[in-house]
Structures are given as structure tokens and as C-alpha cells.
C-alpha positions in Angstrom: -5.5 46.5 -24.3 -5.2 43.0 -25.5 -4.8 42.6 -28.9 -5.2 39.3 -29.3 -7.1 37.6 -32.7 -8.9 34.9 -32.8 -10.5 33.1 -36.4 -12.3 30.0 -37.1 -14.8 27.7 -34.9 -14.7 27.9 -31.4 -11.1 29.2 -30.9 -9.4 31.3 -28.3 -6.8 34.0 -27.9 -6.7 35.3 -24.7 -2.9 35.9 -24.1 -1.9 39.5 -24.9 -0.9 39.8 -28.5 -1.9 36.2 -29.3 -3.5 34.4 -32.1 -5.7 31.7 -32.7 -6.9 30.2 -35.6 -8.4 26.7 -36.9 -10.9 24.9 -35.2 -10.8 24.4 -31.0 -7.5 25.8 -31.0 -6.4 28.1 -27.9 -3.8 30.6 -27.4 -4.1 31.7 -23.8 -0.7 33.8 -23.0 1.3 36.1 -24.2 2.3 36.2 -27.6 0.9 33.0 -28.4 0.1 31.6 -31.7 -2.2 28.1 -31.6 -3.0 27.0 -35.3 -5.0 24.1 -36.9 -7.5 21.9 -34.5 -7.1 21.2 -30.8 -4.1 23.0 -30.9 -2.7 24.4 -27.4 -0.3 27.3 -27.2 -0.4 27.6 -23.6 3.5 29.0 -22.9 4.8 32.7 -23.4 5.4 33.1 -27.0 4.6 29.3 -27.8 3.6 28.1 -31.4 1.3 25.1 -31.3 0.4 23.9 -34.7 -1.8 20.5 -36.5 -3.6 18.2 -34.7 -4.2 17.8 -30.9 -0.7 19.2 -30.3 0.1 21.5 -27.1 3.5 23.9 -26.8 3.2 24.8 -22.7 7.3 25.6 -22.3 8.1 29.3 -22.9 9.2 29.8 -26.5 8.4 26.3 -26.9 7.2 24.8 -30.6 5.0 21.8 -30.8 4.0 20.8 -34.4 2.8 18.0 -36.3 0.1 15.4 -34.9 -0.4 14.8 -31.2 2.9 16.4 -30.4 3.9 18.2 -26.8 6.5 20.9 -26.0 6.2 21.5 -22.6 9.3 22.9 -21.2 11.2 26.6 -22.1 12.7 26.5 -25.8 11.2 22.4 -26.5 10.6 21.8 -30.4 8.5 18.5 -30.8 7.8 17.7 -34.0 5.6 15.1 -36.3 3.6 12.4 -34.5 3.0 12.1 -31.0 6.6 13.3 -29.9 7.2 14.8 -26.4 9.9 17.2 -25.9 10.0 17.6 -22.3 12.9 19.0 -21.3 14.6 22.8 -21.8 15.7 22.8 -25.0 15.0 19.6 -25.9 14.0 18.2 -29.5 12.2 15.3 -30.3 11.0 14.6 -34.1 9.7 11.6 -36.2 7.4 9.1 -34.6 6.5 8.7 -30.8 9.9 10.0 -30.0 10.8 11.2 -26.5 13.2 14.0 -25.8 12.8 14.4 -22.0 16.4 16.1 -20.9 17.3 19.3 -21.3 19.5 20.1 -24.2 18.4 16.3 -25.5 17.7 15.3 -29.0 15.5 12.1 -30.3 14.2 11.2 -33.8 13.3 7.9 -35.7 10.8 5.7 -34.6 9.9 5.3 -31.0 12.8 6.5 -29.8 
């Protein structure tokens, strides 16, 4: 049994227990939650949310506009931030948090 929800235009939940909603957004493991359009939760338990913004880290969080989580626990946040590393946390504007346990915000930092 999957369980998995999926509401809007062309969106996807495919992970068990997952949700999907917006427009071309995709949640394709388990217990993840893709929100808004061309959104990507493609981690265990990841949250993408906005625009264009993918969370592929396990428990990762990706939010905002053109924003990418991709390693375990990552939280990028507002416009086109990367958090790359585990645990890592980039926020404001084209920041880049790419070690683990690292933390960037401001302004193309």
C-alpha cells in the first residue's frame, strides 16, 4: 500500500506516504512532501517547496526560489541557495553552504 497523494497539474507522489501538490512538482520517496511548481522532493522525508527548488539529502529542506538541498539534514533557503553539505544551511541570495555542519547567508556568499 502506498499512500501517497498527489493534487494539482501534472504532479507526482510516488514515494510511500508522500505528497505532491502545485503544478510539475514530484515527490518520489518516502515521506516526501514537493509543494508549489517544479518543485523536487527527491530525498527520504524531504520538503521541497516554491519555485524550481529540489531537496535530494535525506530530511533535507529546500525552499524559496531555485533553491537545492541535496545532502542529509541541508536547509537552503530563498533564491538560488545550495546547501550541499550534511547539515549545512545556506539562506538569502545565491549563497553556497557546501560543508557539512556549514552556514552561509547575505548576498552571494
Amino acid at each position: 500500500m502506498n499512500c501517497s497523494h498527489a493534487e494539482g497539474y501534472d504532479t507526482e507522489a510516488t514515494g510511500h506516504y508522500s505528497h505532491a501538490e502545485g503544478a510539475y512538482t514530484h515527490a518520489t520517496t518516502s515521506m516526501a512532501h514537493a509543494e508549489g511548481q517544479g518543485t523536487y522532493a527527491s530525498g527520504n522525508y524531504s520538503h521541497a517547496e516554491g519555485y524550481a527548488s529540489t531537496a535530494s539529502g535525506t530530511i533535507s529542506h529546500a525552499e524559496g526560489s531555485e533553491t537545492s538541498a541535496t545532502d542529509s539534514y541541508a536547509h537552503a533557503e530563498g533564491y538560488k541557495t545550495v546547501s550541499g553539505g550534511a547539515s549545512a544551511h545556506a539562506e538569502g541570495h545565491s549563497t553556497k553552504a557546501l560543508s557539512s555542519y556549514s552556514h552561509s547567508e547575505g548576498f552571494f556568499n
